[in-house]
C-alpha positions in Angstrom: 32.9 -40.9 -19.7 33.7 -44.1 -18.7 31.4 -46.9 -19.2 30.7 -50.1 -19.7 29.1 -52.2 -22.9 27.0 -55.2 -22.3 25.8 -57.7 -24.9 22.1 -59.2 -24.6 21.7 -61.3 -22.2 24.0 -59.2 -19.7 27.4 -60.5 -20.6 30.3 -57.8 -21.0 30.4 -56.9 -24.8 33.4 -55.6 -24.3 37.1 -56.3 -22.4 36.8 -53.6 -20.0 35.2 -55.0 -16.2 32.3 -53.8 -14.7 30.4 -50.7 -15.0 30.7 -47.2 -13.4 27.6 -45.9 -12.3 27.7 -42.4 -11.6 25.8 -39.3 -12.9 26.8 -39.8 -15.9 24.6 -43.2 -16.0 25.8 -46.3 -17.8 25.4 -48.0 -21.8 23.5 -51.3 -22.5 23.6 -53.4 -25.5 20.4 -54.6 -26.1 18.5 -56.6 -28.9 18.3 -59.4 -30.7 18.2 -58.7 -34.6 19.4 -54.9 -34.9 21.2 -53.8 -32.0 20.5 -50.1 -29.8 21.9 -48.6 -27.0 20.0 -48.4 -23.7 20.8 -45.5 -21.3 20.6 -46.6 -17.5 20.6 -43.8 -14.9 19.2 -43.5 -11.3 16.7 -40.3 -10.2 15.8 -39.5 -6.6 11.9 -38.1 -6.7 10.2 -36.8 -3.6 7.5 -39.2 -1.7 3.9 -37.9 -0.6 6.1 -38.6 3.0 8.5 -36.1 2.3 11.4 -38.7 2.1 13.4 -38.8 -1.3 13.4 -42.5 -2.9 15.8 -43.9 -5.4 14.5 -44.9 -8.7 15.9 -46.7 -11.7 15.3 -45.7 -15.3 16.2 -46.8 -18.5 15.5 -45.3 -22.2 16.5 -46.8 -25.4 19.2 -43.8 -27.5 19.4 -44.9 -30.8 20.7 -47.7 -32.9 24.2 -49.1 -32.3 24.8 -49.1 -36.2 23.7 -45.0 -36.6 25.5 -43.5 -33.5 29.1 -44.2 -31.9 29.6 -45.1 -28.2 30.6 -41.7 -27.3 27.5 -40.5 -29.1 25.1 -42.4 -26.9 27.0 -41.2 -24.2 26.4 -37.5 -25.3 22.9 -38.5 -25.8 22.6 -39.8 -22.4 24.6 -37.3 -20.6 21.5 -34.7 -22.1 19.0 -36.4 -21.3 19.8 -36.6 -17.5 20.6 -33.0 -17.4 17.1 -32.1 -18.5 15.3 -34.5 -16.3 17.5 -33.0 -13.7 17.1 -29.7 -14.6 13.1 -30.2 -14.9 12.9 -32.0 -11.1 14.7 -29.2 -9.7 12.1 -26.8 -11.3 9.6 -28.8 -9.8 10.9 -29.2 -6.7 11.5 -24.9 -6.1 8.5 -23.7 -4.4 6.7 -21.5 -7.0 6.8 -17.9 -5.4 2.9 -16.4 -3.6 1.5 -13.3 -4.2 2.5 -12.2 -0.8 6.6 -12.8 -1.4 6.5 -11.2 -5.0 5.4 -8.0 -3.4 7.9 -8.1 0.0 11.2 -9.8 -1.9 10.9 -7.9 -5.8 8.3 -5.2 -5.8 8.2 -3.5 -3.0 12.4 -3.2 -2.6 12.4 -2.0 -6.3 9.4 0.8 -5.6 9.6 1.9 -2.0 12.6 4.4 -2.4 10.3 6.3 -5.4 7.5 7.3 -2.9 7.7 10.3 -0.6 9.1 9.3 2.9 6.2 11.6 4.4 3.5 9.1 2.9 5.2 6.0 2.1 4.3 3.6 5.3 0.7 5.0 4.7 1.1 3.9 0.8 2.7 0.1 2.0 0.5 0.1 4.5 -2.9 0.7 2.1 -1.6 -1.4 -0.7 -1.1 -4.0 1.9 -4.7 -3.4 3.7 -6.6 -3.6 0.4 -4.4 -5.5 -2.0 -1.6 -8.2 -0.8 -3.6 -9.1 2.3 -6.2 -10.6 0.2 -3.5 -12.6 -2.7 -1.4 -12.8 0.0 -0.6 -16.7 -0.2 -1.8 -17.8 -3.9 0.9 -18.9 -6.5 1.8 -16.1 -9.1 0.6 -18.5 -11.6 -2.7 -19.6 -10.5 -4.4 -16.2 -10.4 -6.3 -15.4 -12.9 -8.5 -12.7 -13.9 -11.8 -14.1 -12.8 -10.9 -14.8 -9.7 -9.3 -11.4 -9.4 -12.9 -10.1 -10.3 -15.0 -11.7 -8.1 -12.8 -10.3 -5.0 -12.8 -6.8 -6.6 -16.8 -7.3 -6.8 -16.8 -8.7 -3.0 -15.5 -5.7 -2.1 -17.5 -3.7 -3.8 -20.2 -4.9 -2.0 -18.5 -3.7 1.5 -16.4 -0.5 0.7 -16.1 2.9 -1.0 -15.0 3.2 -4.5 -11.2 4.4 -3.2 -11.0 0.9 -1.4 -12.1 -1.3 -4.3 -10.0 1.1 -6.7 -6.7 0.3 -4.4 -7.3 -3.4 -5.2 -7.4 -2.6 -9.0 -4.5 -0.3 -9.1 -2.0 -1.9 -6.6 -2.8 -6.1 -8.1 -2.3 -4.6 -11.7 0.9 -2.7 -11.1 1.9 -5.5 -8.4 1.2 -8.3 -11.2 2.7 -6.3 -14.3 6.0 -6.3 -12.6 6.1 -10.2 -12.3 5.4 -9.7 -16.1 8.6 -7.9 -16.8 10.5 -10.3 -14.7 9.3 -13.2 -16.5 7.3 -14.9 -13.8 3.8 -14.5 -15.6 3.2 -15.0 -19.3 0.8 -12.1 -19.2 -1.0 -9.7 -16.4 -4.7 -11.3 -15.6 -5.3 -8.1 -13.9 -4.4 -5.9 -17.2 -8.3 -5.6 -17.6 -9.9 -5.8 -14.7 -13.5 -3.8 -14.4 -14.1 -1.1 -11.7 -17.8 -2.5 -10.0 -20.6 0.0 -9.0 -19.4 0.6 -5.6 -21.3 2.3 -2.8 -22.2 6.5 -2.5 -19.0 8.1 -1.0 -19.8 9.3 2.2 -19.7 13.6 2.0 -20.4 14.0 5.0 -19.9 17.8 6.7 -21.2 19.5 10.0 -23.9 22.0 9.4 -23.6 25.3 11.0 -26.2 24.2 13.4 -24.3 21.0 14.5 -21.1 22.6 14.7 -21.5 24.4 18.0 -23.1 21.6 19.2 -20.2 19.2 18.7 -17.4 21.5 19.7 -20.1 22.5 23.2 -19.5 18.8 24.3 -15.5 18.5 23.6 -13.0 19.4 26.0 -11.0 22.4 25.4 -7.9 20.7 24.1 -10.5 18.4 21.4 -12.3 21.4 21.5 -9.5 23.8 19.5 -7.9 20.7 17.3 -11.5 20.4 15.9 -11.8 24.6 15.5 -8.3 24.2 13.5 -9.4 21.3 11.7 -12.6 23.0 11.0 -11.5 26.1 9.9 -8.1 25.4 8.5 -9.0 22.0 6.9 -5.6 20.8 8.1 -4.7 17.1 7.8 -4.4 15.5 11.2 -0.7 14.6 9.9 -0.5 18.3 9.8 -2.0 19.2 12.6 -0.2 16.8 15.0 3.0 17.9 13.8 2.4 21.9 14.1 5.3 23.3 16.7 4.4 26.1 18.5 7.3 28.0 16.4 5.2 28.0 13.2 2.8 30.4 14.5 4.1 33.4 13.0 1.9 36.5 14.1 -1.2 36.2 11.8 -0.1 32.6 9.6 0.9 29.4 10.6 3.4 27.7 8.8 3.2 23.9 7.7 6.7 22.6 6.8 5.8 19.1 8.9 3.9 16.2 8.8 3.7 13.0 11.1 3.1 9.5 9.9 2.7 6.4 12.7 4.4 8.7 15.0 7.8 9.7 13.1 8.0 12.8 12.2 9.2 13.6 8.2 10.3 17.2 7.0 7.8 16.9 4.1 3.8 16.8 3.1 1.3 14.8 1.6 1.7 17.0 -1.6 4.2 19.8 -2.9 1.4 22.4 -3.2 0.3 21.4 1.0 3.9 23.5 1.9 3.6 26.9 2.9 1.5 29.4 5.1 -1.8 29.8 6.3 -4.3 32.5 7.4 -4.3 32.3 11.2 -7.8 33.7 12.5 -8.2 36.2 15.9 -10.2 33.4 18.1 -7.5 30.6 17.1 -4.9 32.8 17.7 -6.7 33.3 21.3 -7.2 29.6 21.3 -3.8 28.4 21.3 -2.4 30.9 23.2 -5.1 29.9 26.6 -3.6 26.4 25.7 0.0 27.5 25.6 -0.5 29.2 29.2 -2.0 25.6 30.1 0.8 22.8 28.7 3.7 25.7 29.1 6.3 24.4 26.7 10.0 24.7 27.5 11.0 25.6 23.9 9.3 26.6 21.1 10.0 23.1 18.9 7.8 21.5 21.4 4.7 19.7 19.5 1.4 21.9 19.8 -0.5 19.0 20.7 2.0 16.4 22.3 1.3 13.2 23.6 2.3 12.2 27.6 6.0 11.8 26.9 5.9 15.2 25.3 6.5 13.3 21.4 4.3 13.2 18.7 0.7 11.7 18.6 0.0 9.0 16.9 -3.2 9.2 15.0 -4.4 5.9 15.1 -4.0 5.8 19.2 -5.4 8.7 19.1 -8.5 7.9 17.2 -9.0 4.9 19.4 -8.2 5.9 22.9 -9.7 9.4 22.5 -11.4 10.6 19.9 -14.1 8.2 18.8 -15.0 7.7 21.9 -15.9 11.3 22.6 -17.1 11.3 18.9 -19.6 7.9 19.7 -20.4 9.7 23.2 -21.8 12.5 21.1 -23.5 10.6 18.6 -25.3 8.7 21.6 -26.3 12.2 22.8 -26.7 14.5 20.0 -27.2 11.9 17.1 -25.1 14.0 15.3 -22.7 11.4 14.3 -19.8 10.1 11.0 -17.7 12.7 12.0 -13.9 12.5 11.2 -11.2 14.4 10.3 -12.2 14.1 6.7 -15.4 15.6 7.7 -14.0 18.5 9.5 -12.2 19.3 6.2 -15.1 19.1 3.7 -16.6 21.6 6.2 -14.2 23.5 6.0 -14.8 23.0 1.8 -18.1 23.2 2.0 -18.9 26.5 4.3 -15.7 28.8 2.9 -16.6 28.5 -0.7 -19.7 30.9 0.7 -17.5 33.2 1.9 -14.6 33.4 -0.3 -14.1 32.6 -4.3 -13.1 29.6 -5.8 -9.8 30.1 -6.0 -9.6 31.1 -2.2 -10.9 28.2 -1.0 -8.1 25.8 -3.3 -5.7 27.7 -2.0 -6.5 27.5 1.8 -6.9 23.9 1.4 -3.9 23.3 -1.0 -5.2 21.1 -3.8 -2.3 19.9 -5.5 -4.7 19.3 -8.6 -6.4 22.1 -9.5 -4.9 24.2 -11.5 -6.1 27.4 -10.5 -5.5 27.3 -7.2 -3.3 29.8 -6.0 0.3 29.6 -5.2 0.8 29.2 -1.5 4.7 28.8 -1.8 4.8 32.6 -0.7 4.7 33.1 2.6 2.3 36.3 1.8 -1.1 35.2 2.1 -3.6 37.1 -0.2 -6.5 39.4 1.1 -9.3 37.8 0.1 -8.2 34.7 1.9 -7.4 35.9 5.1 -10.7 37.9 4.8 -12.8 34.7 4.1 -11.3 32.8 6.6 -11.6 35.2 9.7 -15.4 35.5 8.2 -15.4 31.6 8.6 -14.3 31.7 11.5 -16.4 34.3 13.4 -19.8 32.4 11.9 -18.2 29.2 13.4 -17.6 30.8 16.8 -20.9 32.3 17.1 -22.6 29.4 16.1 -25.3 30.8 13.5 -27.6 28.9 11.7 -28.3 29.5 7.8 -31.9 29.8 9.1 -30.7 32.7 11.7 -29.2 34.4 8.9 -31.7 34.9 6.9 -34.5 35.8 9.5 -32.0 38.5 10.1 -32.0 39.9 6.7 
């Protein structure tokens, strides 16, 4: 470093003219009695206008008598370093919520969950979790806060809602631990809040033929298979008419906002299932109606002939057949879900246990069957063509016992 002493009083101390001024800064001379060195350097700090302004500073290093011009120069050389250093820190926008979980979490993450469900998974954790931290500083959330909003939404939603905003801000948050971008997680101990009754709702035998009697035929037989299979509608929209094979119908398929992915929502969903007589009729009156030119054409296609997308379909068709109904009938909360707690609900009557886990494919009970073979026990094609025949002739509980 080059630079310049001056004596009090700013005369030259020494032979050398002028002074550099550069990042380095520049030494002063300064005092009367004991002498010190004074630093002189020059910072640029943003203005409420947006527009950098020049600013001179000065500190005072040492004494002259306890450190050597090249020591002062160290000394000063630091300290501009760390000022600089600090108003760069400053000056870097601290990173939201919102761009932690697109730019570090969800890059690192994403290729772990199954293709089949992962734009479902973003697209929930998004829903229920980013959308509502979506612009706050890593930094100033804090558990309270975090609290009240999982208590807000207790107040709205189901239990699985408010249990997505737990899960996905934890995990979301613990990862900015480990990368050093939060001291600790303020969502480590978040509460779960009394939530709402879930909603189990299922048809009764007596609304069942009423529902299906004001369908037309194509709703009509999705809601029979979704009734009596229990199929997901990711299943279901993605069946081909090549996996009817005789008596089963295979699911190897499953469609999510209209791609179609050679895998399912769990392991244990792969595999066959018991195809009853009046769905077997079923699809083959609506075969003879949409004639298909191969057999890898969709069972229930959309216009182009591709795959449905459930959430059009929901909109456009079926909940307004479904609110038509309700308006009617007042037989109403019908989903998809519904159709498959029926399904739960009415088999377990007809079947054991382990039948009924094993035509809907629990992936966590442990005594369900194993469905992997393509050999579909007895018992379970029994139960469901016994399902299927009180379904189609639309007996009542009451009915039945009047005619014991």
């Amino acid at each position: 470093m080059n630079s310049a002493e001056l004596g009090s009083g700013n005369r030259p101390y020494s032979a050398r003219p002028g002074r550099e001024r550069g990042q380095n800064g520049w030494l002063e001379i300064t005092g009367k009695t004991r002498k010190r060195w004074r630093g002189h350097f020059h910072v640029y700090e943003i203005q409420p206008d947006g527009k950098e302004h020049r600013k001179h500073k000065t500190l005072i290093l040492g004494f002259r008598s306890d450190m050597t011009r090249k020591e002062a120069a160290d000394a000063l050389r630091q300290t501009i370093a760390t000022k600089t250093e600090l108003k760069t820190e400053r000056q870097q926008p601290e990173m939201t919520f919102g761009q932690f979980w697109r730019e570090r979490f969800l890059p690192m993450h994403q290729p772990k969950w199954k293709v089949s469900s992962r734009q479902t998974q973003i697209d929930n954790i998004e829903r229920y979790c980013v959308r509502l931290l979506e612009d706050k500083p890593l930094t100033k959330i804090d558990r309270f806060s975090l609290q009240m909003q999982a208590n807000r939404l207790a107040e709205k939603f189901s239990r699985s809602v408010v249990n997505k905003f737990v899960t996905w801000s934890r995990a979301i948050l613990e990862e900015a631990v480990d990368e050093d971008l939060l001291l600790k997680n303020p969502a480590k101990k978040l509460q779960m809040p009394e939530t709402r009754e879930v909603n189990k709702r299922f048809l009764t035998l007596k609304e069942i033929p009423v529902v299906l009697g004001k369908l037309p035929f194509r709703e009509q037989l999705i809601f029979r298979i979704s009734l009596v299979l229990g199929l997901r509608p990711g299943e279901l929209f993605a069946l081909r008419w090549d996996d009817i094979d005789g008596y089963s119908l295979r699911l190897d398929e499953s469609t999510v906002d209209g791609e179609v992915y050679p895998s399912l929502k769990t392991e244990k969903s792969r595999g066959f299932l018991a195809l009853p007589a009046s769905l077997r009729a079923g699809l083959a009156e609506w075969k003879n109606i949409q004639q298909p030119e191969t057999e890898q054409d969709f069972i229930f296609p959309n216009a182009d002939g591709g795959v449905i997308r459930l959430d059009n379909y929901r909109a456009d068709v079926l909940r307004p057949a479904l609110d038509r109904i309700a308006e009617e009938t007042g037989i109403d909360g019908i989903d998809f879900r519904a159709c498959r707690r029926t399904c739960a609900t009415h088999l377990s009557k007809h079947g054991g246990i382990k039948d009924v886990q094993a035509h809907l494919r629990h992936s966590r009970a442990t005594t369900t069957l194993d469905v992997y073979i393509q050999e579909i026990p007895e018992s379970v094609r029994e139960a469901v063509e016994s399902l299927d025949l009180v379904f189609a002739a639309g007996k009542t509980e009451t009915e039945d016992n009047k005619t014991k």
